[in-house]
DRENKOLFI-195356 format. One line per field, with one value per atom (N, C-alpha, C, O, CB): x, y, z; residue in three letters; chain; atom name. Coordinates in pm, 1 decimal. Glycine has a CB too. Example, Ala and Ser with C-alpha at 12.3 -4.5 7.8 and 13.67 -1.06 7.14 Angstrom:
# residues 2
X <- 1319.0  1230.0  1320.0  1423.6  1130.8  1285.0  1367.0  1290.0  1340.9  1408.4
Y <- -569.0  -450.0  -330.0  -331.9  -447.3  -225.0  -106.0  3.0  113.8  -59.8
Z <- 780.0  780.0  780.0  846.5  904.6  708.0  714.0  787.0  803.9  572.5
residuo <- Ala  Ala  Ala  Ala  Ala  Ser  Ser  Ser  Ser  Ser
cadena <- A  A  A  A  A  A  A  A  A  A
atomo <- N  CA  C  O  CB  N  CA  C  O  CB
This chain:
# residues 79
X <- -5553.5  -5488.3  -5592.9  -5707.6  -5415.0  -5543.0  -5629.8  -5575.7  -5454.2  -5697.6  -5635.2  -5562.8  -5628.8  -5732.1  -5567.5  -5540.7  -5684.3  -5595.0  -5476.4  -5754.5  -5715.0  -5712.1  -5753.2  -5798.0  -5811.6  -5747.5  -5793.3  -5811.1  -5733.8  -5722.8  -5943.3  -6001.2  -6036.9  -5990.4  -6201.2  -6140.6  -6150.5  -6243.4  -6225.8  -6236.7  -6350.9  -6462.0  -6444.2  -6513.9  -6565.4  -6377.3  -6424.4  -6286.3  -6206.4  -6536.0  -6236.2  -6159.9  -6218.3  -6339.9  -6125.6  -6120.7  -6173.5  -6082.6  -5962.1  -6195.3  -6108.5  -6065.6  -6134.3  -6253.1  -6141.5  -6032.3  -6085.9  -6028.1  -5917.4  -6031.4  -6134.3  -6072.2  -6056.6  -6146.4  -6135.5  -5955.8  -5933.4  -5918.8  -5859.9  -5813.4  -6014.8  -6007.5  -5910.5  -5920.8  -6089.9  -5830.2  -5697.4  -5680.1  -5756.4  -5585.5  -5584.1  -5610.7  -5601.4  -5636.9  -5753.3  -5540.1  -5540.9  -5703.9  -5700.1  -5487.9  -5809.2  -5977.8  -6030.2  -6090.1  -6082.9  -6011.9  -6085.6  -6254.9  -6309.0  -6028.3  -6305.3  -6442.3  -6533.2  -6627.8  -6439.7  -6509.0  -6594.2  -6554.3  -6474.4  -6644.7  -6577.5  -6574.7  -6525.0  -6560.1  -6745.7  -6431.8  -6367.3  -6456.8  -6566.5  -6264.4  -6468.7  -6539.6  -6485.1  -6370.8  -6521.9  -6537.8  -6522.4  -6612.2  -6725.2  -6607.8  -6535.1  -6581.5  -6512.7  -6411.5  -6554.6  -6655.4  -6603.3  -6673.9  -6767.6  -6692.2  -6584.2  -6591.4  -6644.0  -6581.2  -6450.4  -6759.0  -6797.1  -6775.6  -6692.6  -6924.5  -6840.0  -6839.9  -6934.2  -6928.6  -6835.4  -7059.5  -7175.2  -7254.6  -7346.2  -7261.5  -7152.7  -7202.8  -7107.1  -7045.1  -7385.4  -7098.7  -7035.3  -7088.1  -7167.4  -6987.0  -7029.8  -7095.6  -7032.3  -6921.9  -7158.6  -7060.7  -7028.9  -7092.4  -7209.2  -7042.6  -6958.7  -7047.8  -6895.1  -6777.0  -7067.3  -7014.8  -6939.0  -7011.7  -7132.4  -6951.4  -6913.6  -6989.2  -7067.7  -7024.3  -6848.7  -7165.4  -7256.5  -7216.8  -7236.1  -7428.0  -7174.2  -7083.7  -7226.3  -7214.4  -6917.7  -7367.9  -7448.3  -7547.4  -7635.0  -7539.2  -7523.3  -7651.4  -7493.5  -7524.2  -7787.6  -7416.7  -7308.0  -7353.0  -7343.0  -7258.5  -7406.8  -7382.2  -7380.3  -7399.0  -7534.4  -7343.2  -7281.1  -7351.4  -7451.9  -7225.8  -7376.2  -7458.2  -7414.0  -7306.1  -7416.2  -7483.0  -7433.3  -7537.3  -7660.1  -7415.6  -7443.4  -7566.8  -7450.5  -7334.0  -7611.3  -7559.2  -7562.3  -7523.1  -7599.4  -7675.4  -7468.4  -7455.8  -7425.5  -7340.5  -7288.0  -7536.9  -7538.5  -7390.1  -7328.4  -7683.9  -7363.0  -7223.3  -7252.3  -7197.6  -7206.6  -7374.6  -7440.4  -7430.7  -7360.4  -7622.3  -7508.6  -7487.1  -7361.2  -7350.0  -7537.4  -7264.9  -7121.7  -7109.0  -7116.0  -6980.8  -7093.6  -7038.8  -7093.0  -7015.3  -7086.9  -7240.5  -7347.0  -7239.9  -7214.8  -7503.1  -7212.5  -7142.5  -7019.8  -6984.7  -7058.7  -6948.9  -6804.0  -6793.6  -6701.6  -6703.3  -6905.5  -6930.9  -6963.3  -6884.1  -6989.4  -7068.5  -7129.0  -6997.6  -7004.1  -7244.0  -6886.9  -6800.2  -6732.5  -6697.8  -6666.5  -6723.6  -6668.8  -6737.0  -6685.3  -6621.9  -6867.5  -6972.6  -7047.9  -7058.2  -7070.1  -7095.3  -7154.0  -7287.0  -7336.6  -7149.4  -7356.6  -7472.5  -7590.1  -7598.4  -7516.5  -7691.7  -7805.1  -7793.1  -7720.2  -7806.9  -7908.5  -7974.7  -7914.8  -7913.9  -8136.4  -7856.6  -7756.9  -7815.0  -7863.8  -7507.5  -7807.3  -7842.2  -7697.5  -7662.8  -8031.3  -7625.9  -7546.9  -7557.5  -7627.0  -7497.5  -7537.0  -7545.2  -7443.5  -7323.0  -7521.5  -7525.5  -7401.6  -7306.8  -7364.2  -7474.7  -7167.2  -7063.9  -7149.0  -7196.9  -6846.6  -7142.9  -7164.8  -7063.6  -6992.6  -7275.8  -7076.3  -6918.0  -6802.1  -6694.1  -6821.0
Y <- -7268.9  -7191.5  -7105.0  -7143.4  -7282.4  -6981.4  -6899.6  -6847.5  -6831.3  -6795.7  -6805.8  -6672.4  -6560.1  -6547.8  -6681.6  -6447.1  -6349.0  -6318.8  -6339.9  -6190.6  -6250.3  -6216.6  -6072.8  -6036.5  -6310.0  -5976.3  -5884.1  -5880.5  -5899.9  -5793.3  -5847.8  -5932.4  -5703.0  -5608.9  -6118.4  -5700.2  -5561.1  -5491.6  -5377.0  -5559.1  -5594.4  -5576.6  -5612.9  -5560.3  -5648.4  -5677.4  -5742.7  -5777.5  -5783.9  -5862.6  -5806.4  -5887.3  -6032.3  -6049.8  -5827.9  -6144.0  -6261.7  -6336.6  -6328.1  -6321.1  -6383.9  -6461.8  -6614.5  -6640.3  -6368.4  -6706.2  -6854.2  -6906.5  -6878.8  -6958.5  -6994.5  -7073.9  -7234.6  -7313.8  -7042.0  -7258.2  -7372.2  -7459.4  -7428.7  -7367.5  -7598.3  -7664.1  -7748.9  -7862.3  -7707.5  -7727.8  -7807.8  -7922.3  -7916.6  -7693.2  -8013.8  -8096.9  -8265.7  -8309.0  -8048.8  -8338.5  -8481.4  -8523.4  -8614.2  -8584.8  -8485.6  -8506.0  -8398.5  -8348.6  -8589.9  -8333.9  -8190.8  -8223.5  -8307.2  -8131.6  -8158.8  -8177.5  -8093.2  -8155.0  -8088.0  -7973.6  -7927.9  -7884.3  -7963.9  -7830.8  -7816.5  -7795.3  -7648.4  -7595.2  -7814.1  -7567.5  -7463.3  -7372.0  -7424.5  -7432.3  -7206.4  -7110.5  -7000.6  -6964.4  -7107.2  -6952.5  -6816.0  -6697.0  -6705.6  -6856.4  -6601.9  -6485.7  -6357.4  -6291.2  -6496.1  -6353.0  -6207.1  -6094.3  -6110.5  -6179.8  -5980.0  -5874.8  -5698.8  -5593.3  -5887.6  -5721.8  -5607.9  -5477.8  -5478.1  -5619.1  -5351.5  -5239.6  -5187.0  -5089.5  -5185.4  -5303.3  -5252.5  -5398.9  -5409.7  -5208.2  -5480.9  -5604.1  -5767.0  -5773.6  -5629.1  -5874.4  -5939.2  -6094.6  -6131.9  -5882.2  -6185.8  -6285.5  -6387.3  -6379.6  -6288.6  -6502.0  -6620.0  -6727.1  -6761.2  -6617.8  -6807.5  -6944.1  -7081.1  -7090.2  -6905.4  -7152.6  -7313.1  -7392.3  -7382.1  -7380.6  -7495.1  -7646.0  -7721.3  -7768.3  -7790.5  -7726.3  -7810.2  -7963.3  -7973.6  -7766.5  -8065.4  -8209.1  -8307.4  -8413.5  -8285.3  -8280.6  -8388.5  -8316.0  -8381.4  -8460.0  -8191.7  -8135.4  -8104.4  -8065.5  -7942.4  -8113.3  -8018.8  -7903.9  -7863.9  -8068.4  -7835.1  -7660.7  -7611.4  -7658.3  -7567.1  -7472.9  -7368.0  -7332.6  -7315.7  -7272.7  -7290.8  -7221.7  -7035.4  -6987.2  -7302.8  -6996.6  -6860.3  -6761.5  -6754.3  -6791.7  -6699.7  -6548.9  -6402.2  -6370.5  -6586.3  -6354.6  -6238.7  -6141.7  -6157.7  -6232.6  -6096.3  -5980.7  -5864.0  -5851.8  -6015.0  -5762.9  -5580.1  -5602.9  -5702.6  -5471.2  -5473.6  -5394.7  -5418.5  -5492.9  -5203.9  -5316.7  -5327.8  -5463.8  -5499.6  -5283.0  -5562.0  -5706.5  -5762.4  -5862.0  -5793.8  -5705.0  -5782.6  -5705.5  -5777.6  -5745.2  -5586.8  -5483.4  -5547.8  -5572.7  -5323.5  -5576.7  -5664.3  -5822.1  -5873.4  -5739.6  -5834.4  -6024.8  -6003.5  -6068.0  -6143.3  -5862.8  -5871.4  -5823.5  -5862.0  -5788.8  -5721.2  -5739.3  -5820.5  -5886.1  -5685.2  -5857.4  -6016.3  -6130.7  -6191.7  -6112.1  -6151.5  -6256.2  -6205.7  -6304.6  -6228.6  -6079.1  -6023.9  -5989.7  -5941.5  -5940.5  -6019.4  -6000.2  -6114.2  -6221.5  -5930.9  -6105.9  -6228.1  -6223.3  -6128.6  -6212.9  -6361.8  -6374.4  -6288.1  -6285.3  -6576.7  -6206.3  -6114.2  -6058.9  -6095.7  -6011.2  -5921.1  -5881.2  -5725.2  -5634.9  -5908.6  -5744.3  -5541.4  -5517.4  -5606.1  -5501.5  -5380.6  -5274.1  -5192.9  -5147.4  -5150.0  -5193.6  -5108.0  -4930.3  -4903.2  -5162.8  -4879.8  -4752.3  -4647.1  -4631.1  -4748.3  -4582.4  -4479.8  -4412.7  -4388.4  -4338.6  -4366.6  -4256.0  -4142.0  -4121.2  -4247.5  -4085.7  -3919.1  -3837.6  -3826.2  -3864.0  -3773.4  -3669.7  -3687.1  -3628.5  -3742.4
Z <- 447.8  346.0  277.4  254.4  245.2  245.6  129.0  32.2  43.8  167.2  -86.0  -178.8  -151.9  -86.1  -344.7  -226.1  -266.5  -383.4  -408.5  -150.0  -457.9  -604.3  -600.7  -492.0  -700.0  -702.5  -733.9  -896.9  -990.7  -672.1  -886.3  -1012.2  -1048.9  -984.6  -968.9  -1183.6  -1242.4  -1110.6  -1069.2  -1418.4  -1053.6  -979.4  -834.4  -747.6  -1037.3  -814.9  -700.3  -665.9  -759.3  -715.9  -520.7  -463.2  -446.4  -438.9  -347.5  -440.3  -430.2  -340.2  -364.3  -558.6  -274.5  -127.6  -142.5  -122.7  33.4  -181.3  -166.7  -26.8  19.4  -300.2  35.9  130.2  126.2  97.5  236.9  152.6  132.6  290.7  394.3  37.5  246.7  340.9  373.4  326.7  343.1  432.5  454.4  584.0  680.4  477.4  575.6  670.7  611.0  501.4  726.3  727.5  680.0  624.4  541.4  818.5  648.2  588.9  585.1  680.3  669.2  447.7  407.4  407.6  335.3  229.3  481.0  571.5  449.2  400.3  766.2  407.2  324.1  171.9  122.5  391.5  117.9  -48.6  -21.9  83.4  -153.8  -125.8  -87.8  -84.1  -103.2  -156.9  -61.6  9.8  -64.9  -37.1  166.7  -139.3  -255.1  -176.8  -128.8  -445.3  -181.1  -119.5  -185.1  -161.9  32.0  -313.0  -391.2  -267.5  -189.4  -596.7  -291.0  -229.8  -317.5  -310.4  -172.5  -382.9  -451.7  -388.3  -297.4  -481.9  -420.2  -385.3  -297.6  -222.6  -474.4  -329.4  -295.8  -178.3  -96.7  -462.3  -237.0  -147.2  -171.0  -277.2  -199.6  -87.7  -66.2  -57.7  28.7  18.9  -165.8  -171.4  -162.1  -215.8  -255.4  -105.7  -51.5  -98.4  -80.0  68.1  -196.2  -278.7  -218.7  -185.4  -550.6  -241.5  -201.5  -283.1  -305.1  -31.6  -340.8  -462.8  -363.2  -258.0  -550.1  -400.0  -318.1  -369.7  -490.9  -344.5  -317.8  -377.5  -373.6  -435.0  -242.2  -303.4  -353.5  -476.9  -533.4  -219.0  -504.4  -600.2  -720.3  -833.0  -514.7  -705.8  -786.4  -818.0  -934.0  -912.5  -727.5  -800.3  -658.3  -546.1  -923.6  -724.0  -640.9  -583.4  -652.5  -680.6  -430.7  -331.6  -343.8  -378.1  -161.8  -321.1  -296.3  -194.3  -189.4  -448.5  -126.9  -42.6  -61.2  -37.1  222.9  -112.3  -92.2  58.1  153.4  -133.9  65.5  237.4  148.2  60.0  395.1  203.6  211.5  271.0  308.4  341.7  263.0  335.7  484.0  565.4  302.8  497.0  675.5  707.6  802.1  706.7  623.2  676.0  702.9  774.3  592.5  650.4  650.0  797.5  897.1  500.1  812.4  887.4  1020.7  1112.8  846.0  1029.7  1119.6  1207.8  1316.9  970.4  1054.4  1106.2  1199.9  1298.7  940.1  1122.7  1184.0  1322.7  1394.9  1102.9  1373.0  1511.9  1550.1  1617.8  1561.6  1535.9  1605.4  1645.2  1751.9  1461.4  1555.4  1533.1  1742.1  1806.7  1340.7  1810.0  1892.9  2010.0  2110.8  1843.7  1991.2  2095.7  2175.9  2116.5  2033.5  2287.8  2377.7  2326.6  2265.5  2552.8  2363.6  2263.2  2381.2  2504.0  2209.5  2235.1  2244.6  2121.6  2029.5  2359.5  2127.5  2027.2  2029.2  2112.9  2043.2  1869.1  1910.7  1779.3  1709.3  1922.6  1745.1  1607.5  1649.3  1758.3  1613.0  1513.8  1505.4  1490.7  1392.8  1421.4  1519.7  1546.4  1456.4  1475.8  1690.7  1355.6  1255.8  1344.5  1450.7  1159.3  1345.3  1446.1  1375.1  1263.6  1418.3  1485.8  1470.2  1507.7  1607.7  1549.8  1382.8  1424.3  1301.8  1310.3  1600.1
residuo <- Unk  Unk  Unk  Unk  Unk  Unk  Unk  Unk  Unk  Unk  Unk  Unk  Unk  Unk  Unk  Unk  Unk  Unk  Unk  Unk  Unk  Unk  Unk  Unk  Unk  Unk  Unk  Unk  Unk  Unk  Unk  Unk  Unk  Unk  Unk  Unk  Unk  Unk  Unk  Unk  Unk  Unk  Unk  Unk  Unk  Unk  Unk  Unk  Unk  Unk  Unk  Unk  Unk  Unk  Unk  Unk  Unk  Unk  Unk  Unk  Unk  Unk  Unk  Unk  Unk  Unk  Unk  Unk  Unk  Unk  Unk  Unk  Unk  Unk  Unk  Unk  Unk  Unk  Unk  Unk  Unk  Unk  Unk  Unk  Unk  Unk  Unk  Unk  Unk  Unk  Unk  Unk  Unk  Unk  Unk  Unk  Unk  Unk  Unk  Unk  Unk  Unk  Unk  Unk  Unk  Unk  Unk  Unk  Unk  Unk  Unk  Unk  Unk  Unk  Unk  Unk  Unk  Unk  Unk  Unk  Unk  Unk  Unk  Unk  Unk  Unk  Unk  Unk  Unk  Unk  Unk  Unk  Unk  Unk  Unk  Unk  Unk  Unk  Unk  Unk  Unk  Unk  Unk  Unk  Unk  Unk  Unk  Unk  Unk  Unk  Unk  Unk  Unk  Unk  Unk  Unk  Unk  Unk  Unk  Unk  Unk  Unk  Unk  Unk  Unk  Unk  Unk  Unk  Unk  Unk  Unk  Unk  Unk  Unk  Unk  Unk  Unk  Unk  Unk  Unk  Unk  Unk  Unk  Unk  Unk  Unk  Unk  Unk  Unk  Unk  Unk  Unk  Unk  Unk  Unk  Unk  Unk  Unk  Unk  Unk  Unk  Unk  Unk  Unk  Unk  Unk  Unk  Unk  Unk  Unk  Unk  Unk  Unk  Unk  Unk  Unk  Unk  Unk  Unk  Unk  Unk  Unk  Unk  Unk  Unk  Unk  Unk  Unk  Unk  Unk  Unk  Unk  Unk  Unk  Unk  Unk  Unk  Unk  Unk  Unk  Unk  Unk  Unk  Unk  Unk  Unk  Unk  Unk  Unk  Unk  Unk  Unk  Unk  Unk  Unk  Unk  Unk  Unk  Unk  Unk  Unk  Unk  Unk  Unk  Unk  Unk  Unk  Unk  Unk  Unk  Unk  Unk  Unk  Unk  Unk  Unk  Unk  Unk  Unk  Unk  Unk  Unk  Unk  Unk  Unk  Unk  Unk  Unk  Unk  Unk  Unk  Unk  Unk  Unk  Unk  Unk  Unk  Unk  Unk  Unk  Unk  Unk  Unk  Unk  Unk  Unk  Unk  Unk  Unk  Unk  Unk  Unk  Unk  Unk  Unk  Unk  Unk  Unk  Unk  Unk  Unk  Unk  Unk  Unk  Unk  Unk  Unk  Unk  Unk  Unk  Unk  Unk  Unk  Unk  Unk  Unk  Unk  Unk  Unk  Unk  Unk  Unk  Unk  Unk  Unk  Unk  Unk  Unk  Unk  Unk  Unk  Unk  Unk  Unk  Unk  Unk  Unk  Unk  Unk  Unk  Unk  Unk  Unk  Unk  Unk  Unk  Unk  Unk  Unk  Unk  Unk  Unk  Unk  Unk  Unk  Unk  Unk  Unk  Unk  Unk  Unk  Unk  Unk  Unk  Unk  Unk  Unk  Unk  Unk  Unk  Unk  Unk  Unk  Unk  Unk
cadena <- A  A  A  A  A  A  A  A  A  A  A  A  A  A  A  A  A  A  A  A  A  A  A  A  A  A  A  A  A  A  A  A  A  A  A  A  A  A  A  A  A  A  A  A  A  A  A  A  A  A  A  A  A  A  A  A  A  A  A  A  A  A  A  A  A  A  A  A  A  A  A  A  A  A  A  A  A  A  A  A  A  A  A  A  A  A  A  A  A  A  A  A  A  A  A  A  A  A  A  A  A  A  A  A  A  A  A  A  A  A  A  A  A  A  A  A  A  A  A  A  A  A  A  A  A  A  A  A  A  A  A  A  A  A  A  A  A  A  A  A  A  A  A  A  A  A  A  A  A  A  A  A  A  A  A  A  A  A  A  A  A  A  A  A  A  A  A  A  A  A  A  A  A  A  A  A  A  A  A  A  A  A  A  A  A  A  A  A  A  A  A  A  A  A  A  A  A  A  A  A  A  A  A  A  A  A  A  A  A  A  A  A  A  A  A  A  A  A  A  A  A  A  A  A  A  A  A  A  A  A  A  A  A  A  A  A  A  A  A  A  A  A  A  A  A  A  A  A  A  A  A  A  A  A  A  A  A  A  A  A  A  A  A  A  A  A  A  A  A  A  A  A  A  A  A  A  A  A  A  A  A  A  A  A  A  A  A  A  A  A  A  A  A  A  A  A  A  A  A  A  A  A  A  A  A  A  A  A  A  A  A  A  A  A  A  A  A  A  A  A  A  A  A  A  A  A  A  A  A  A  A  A  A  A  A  A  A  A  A  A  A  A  A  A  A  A  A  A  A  A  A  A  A  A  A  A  A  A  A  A  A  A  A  A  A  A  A  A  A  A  A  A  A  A  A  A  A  A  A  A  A  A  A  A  A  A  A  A  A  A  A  A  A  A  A
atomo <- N  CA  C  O  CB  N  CA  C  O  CB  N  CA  C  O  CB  N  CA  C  O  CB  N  CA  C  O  CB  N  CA  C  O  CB  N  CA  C  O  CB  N  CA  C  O  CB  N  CA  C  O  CB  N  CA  C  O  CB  N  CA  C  O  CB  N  CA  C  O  CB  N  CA  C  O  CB  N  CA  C  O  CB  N  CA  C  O  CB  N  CA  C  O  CB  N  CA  C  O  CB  N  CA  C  O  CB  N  CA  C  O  CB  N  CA  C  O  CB  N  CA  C  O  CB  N  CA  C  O  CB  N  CA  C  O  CB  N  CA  C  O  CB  N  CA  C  O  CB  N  CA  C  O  CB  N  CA  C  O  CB  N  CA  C  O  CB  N  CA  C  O  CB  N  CA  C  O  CB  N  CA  C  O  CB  N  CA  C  O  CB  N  CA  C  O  CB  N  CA  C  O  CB  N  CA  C  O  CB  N  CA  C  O  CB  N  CA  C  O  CB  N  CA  C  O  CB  N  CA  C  O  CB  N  CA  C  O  CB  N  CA  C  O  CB  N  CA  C  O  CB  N  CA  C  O  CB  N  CA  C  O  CB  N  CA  C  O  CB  N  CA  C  O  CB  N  CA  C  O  CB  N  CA  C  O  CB  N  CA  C  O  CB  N  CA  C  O  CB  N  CA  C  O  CB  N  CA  C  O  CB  N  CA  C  O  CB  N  CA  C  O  CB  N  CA  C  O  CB  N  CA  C  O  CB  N  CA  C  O  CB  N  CA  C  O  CB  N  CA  C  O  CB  N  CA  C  O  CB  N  CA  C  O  CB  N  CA  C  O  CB  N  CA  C  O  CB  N  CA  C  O  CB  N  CA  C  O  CB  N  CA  C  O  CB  N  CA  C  O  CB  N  CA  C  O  CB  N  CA  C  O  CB  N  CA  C  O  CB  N  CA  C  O  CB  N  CA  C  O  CB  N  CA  C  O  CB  N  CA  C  O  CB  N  CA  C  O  CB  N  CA  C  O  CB  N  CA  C  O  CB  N  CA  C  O  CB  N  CA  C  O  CB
């Protein structure tokens, strides 16, 4: 299961771990203008993890998620 929100700044997308044994802690993924961050409750430290991803970095992952494994650089369209 997920939501999303639209917050003043950011979109926000929680994921929720669902299932007869929820395996991890839910998955917040605000969506800035300029960059995109990803936090989860850490359950043995109790606090929040978070990373940072550039745009390019996101843009980077969402190919990768579609490609066979090796080493690619994305390339600007021209035109």
């Amino acid at each position: 299961m997920f939501t999303i929100e639209h917050d003043f700044d950011a979109t926000v997308i929680t994921l929720v771990d669902e299932g007869p044994t929820p395996h991890s802690e839910d998955i917040t993924i605000n969506a800035f203008e300029d960059c995109v961050t990803v936090e989860q409750l850490d359950a043995r430290t109790d606090q929040v993890q978070k990373i940072t991803l550039s745009i390019q970095q996101l843009m980077d992952l969402t190919a990768a998620l579609d490609l066979p494994e090796g080493i690619y650089r994305i390339s600007p369209r021209k035109g």
